[in-house]
C-alpha positions, 0 to 999 in steps of 0.5 A, spaced: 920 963 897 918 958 902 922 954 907 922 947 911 925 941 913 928 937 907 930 945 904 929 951 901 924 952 895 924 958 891 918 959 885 921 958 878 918 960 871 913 955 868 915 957 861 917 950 859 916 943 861 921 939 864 928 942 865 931 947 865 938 950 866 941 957 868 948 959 871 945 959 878 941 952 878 935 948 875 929 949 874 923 943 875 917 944 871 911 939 872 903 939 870 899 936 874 892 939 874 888 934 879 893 935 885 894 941 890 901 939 892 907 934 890 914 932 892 921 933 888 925 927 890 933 929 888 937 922 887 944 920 887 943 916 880 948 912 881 947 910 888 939 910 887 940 914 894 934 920 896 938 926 897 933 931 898 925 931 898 922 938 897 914 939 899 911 943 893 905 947 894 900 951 891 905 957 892 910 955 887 904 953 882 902 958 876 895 955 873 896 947 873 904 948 872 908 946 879 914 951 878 921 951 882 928 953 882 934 950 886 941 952 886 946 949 885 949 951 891 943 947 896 947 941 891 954 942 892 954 938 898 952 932 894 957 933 889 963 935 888 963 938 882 957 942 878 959 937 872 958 931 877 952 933 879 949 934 872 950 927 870 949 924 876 943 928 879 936 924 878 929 926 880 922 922 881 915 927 883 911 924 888 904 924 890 899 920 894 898 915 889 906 914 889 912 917 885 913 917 878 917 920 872 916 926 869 913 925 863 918 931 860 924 928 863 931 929 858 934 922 859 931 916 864 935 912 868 934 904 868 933 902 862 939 902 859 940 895 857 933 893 852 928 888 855 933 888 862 929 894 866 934 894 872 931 893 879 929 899 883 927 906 881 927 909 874 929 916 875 929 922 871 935 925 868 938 932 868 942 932 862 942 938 858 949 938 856 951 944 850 951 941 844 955 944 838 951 943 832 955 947 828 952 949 821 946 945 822 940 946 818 934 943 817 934 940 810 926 942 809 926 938 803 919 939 799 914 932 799 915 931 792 924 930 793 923 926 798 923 918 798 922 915 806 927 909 808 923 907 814 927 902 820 927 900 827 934 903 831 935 896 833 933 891 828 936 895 822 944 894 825 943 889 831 945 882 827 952 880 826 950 881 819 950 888 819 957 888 820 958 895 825 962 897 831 956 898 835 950 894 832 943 896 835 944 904 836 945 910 833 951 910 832 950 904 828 945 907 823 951 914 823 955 907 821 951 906 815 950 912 812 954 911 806 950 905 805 944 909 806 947 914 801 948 909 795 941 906 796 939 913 794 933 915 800 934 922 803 930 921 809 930 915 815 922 914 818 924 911 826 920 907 829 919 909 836 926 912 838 924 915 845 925 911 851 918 906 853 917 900 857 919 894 854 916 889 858 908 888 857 907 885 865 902 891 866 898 888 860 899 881 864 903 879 859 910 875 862 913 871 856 914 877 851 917 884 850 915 890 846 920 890 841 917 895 836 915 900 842 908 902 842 907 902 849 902 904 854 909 907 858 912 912 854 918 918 856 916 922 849 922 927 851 927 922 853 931 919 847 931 911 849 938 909 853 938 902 850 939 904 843 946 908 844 951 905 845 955 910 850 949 910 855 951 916 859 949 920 854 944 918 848 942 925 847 949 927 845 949 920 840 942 921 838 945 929 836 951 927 833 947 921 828 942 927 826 947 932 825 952 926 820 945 924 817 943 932 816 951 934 813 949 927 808 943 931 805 938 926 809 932 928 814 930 924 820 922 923 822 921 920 828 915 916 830 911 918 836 906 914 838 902 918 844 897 915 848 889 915 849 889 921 853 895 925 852 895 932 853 894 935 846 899 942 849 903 936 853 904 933 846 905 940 842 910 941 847 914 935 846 914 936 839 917 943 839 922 940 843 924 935 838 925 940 833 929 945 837 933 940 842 935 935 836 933 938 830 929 933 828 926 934 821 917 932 822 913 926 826 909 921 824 903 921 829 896 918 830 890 920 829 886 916 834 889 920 839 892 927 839 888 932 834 893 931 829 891 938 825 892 942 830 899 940 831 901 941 824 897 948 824 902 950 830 906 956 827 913 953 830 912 946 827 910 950 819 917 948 817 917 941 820 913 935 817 907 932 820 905 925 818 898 922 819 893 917 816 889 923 815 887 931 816 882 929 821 879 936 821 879 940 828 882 944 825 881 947 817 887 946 812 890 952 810 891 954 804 897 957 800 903 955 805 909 956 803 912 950 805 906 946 807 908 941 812 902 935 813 902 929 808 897 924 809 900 917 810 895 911 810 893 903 807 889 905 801 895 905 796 898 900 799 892 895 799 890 897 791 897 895 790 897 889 793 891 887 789 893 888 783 899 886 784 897 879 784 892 880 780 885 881 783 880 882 778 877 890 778 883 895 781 885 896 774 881 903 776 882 904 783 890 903 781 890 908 776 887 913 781 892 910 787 898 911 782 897 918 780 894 921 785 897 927 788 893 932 793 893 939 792 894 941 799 899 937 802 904 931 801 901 923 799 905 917 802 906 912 799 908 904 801 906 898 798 909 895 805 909 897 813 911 895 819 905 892 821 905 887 815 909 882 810 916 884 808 915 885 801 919 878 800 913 875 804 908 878 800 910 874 795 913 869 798 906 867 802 900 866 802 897 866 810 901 870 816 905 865 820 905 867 827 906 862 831 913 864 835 909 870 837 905 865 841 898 867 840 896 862 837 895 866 830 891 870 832 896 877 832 896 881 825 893 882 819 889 877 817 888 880 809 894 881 806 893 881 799 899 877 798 901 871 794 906 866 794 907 865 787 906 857 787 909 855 794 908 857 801 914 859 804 922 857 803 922 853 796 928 851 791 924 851 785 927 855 780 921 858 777 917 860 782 924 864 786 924 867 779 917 870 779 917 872 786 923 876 784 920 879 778 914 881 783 919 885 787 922 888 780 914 889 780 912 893 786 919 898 786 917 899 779 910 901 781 913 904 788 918 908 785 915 911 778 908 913 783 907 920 784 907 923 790 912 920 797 915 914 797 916 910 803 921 904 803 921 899 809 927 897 811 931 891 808 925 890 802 931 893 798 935 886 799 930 882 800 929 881 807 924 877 810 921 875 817 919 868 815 912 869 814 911 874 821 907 880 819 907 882 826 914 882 830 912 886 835 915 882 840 920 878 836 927 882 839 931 877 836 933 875 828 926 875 825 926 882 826 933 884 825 935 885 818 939 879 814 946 884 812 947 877 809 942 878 803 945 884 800 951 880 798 946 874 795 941 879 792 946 885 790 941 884 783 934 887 787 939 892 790 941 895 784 934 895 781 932 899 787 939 904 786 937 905 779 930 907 780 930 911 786 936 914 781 931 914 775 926 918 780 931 924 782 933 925 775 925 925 771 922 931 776 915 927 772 914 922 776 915 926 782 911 933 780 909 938 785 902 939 783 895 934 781 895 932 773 890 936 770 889 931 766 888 936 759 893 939 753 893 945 758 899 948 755 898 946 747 903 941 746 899 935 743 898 931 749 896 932 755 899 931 761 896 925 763 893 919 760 891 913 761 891 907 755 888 899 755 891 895 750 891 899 745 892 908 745 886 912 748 882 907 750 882 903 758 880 898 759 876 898 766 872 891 766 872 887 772 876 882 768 880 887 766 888 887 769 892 892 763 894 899 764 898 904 760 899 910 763 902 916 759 907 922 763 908 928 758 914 931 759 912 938 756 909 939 763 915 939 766 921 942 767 928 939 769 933 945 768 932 952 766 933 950 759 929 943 758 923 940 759 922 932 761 922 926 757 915 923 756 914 916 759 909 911 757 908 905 762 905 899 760 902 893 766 900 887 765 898 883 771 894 878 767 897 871 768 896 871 760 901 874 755 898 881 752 900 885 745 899 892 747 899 898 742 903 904 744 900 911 743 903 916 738 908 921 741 910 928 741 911 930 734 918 929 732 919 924 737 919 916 738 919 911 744 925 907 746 925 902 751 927 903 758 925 899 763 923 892 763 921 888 769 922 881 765 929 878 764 932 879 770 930 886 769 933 891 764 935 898 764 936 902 759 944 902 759 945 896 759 943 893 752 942 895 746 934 892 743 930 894 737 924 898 739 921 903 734 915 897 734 908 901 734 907 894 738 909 889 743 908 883 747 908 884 754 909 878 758 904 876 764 905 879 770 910 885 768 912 892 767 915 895 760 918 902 760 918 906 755 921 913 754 921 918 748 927 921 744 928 926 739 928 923 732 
């Protein structure tokens, strides 16, 4: 124990980061390899006023860890109740160089209104509240059930559109969950949702904010105040939506973009904090700069899902987990998509690859749009990025986007072209949702949301990036499409298969497990010139219940801008083909009409997608 002027400072256990709380007081736990000594500045958050500033030296320091107790006595005279102090209790680390935040602070006081930092300090908060999780679990859903619906906190409800209580929060998003719940998707992807630096001054910009939240300023541990609605307690909203999404079958993902430098220790720590605090379900990182294999090899985090552009290898994969955790998120499939969705010459290989891939080790994600790009409604809506709002002069985002405006740039009246843009879309949910392994949803692509040509909106706080809520009234047909197939998905456990194809009749059924067709059965057509594809699920290889197999499906593309006759593949013996799905014709399922299809052949109209599933005879 040591003691001088400003009060007395006890040494407390550096076994965790941050705060933690007892009955007898907090302790404050700091890593700080490069300085010998520091200052704890306590504040009346409210007033902004310093209370105490306590001196800590090597004697309260274990390794490179600055650990000290303070009961809550020496700060009852600031507060008249333990409960009061708590909430009003805020604290800053000082040394030469200034004061700072604590990167591992709970909560963070200053930010509470978005892109409006208030004037003064911002200042780390206590929280640390006891919060009733009742009976909640972490889902663990396999990466073979689980379809991903990625979104912004604030862009997802802030539109009056959305029609919500509290638009741009958590709350709103636990607003939405029956929406969420009819779409069909079991796990939300967020965009940065821990408290980060809207304004870009350090980067000498002054007329833009950063409204994604990528920022060089960043809080990890602290869920971000301007996203709740009641902003004395985001921690409990943020729990509260987790929990009521958890209790609606829906995992939540949360985006953490650690920046250059980053402590790997400090990022597995907050990563674990996430898990136990907030019963987060899994992370999409970065590998540029955290080594994203050791993280996913952490044994608290081998029930919790890691997302990343790829194994990096500082580590080697394990092999026979259980439940194995890492799934492997990047552009390969979105860009091989792309291109043979608007018909590029020599991917009729490369998608047949991209389509079916699985890897035996960890999950695949799939997406045809991101963030950092078109919606899909641009993507087939123009030609070239048009960014000029962001005030860059077009030189932000992606300059290949592999889209196509099907005859206009941009916003047209003309029928045929709105008509072909839409059967684009039929197209490339068809392609996302029968594809085998994860599929990733970007927010509003369901009901064709658009940002007006911007594939880059990170500064863009306003009604390019907010989805339309508007759109799914108008676009209820889209919707209903994307419905079905996510419901066609979860009910044929072949197009979601735990393992890689083996591409051979391993079970001596007549068929293998896979194959793939040109025009006619057996032989494909892989030209450059070439922009037809069947592909064959046998069924047989799949269970659907304890008492019966899977249909088998044959899925014929046609992304020639021609008319092509295709033959169909012979199926199991005492079964034919029917038709089940057809992009054409404002789209047609199954159920909703009767069509003669026992033809062994078939005319597929240019650029469109036929179904075909097998029946007892």
């Amino acid at each position: 124990m040591k003691s001088n002027k400003e009060g007395t400072v006890t040494k407390g256990s550096a076994e965790q980061l941050g705060i933690t709380l007892s009955k007898e007081g907090i302790t404050f736990s700091l890593f700080l390899s490069a300085e010998k000594e520091c200052r704890l500045n306590l504040y009346n958050r409210t007033s902004v006023r310093q209370l105490i500033s306590l001196r800590l030296t090597e004697d309260v320091k274990t390794g490179n860890i600055f650990s000290v107790f303070i009961k809550y006595k020496q700060l009852k005279k600031y507060f008249e109740e333990q409960e009061d102090l708590l909430k009003n209790l805020g604290y800053l680390y000082e040394t030469r160089q200034g004061e700072f935040l604590d990167p591992c602070a709970a909560l963070v006081y200053g930010r509470e209104e978005f892109g409006r930092r208030k004037e003064g300090k911002l200042l780390g908060g206590i929280g640390g509240e006891v919060y009733d999780w009742e009976e909640d679990r972490p889902l663990r859903r396999p990466y073979n059930e689980t379809i991903l619906y990625k979104l912004h906190v604030r862009g997802f409800t802030k539109d009056v559109s959305s029609k919500v209580q509290y638009p741009g929060t958590f709350l709103g998003i636990t607003e939405k969950i029956p929406y969420l719940k009819e779409l069909g998707i079991n796990c939300l992807l967020l965009m940065p949702a821990y408290d980060f630096e809207e304004s870009m001054k350090e980067e000498g910009i002054t007329d833009r904010i950063n409204y994604w939240g990528y920022s060089r300023t960043n809080a990890y541990f602290a869920p971000k105040t301007s996203y709740a609605a009641i902003k004395e307690r985001p921690d409990k909203e943020l729990k509260d939506m987790v929990k009521a999404l958890h209790q609606n079958g829906i995992e939540v993902i949360m985006e953490i973009n650690f920046t250059a430098g980053t402590n790997t220790m400090l990022a597995l720590e907050c990563l674990r904090y996430w898990v136990k605090d907030y019963h987060i379900d899994g992370f999409k990182l970065s590998n540029e700069n955290v080594p994203v294999s050791v993280l996913a090899s952490d044994p608290v985090l081998g029930g919790t899902k890691i997302l990343s552009e790829g194994w990096d290898y500082k580590t080697a994969p394990e092999k026979n987990k259980v439940f194995q955790n890492y799934g492997e998120c990047n552009d390969n499939y979105s860009n091989t998509c792309k291109r043979f969705l608007r018909g590029d010459e020599e991917q009729a290989g490369e998608f047949a690859k991209q389509f079916t891939l699985l890897c035996a080790d960890w999950g695949s994600i799939k997406y045809i749009t991101n963030h950092d790009g078109f919606t899909l409604w641009d993507l087939v809506s123009y030609d070239k990025k048009h960014n000029e709002v962001n005030g860059e002069n077009g030189r932000d985002g992606q300059g290949y986007n592999y889209s196509w405006n099907c005859g206009r740039e941009g916003r047209t009246g003309k029928k045929a072209v709105l008509e072909l843009r839409k059967r684009q879309v039929r197209n490339a949910f068809t392609i996302l949702l029968l594809s085998q392994g994860t599929p990733l949803i970007l927010s509003g692509d369901e009901f064709l949301n658009s940002q007006e040509g911007n594939n880059n909106p990170y500064c863009q706080d306003n009604k390019i990036s907010w989805l339309n809520w508007d759109n799914l009234l108008k676009e209820e047909e889209t919707f209903n499409w994307v419905k079905s197939l996510i419901q066609i998905r979860k009910e044929h456990p072949v197009f979601c298969r735990k393992e890689p194809f083996r591409h051979m009749d391993y079970i001596y059924c007549g068929m293998p497990d896979i194959s793939f067709h040109g025009t006619n059965p057996w032989y494909t057509e892989y030209d450059h010139y070439s922009r037809q594809l069947g592909v064959m699920l046998c069924g047989a290889y799949v269970s659907k219940d304890r008492t019966s197999f899977d249909e088998s499906f044959y899925i014929a593309f046609n992304f020639h801008w021609e008319n092509h006759e295709f033959h169909l593949p012979d199926a199991l013996s005492g079964e034919e083909w029917s038709l089940f799905l057809s992009t054409v014709d404002d789209g047609y399922m199954e159920d909703e009409k009767e069509k003669d299809t026992k033809a062994k052949s078939f005319l597929l109209p240019a650029r469109s997608i036929r179904v075909y599933k097998s029946k007892k005879v």
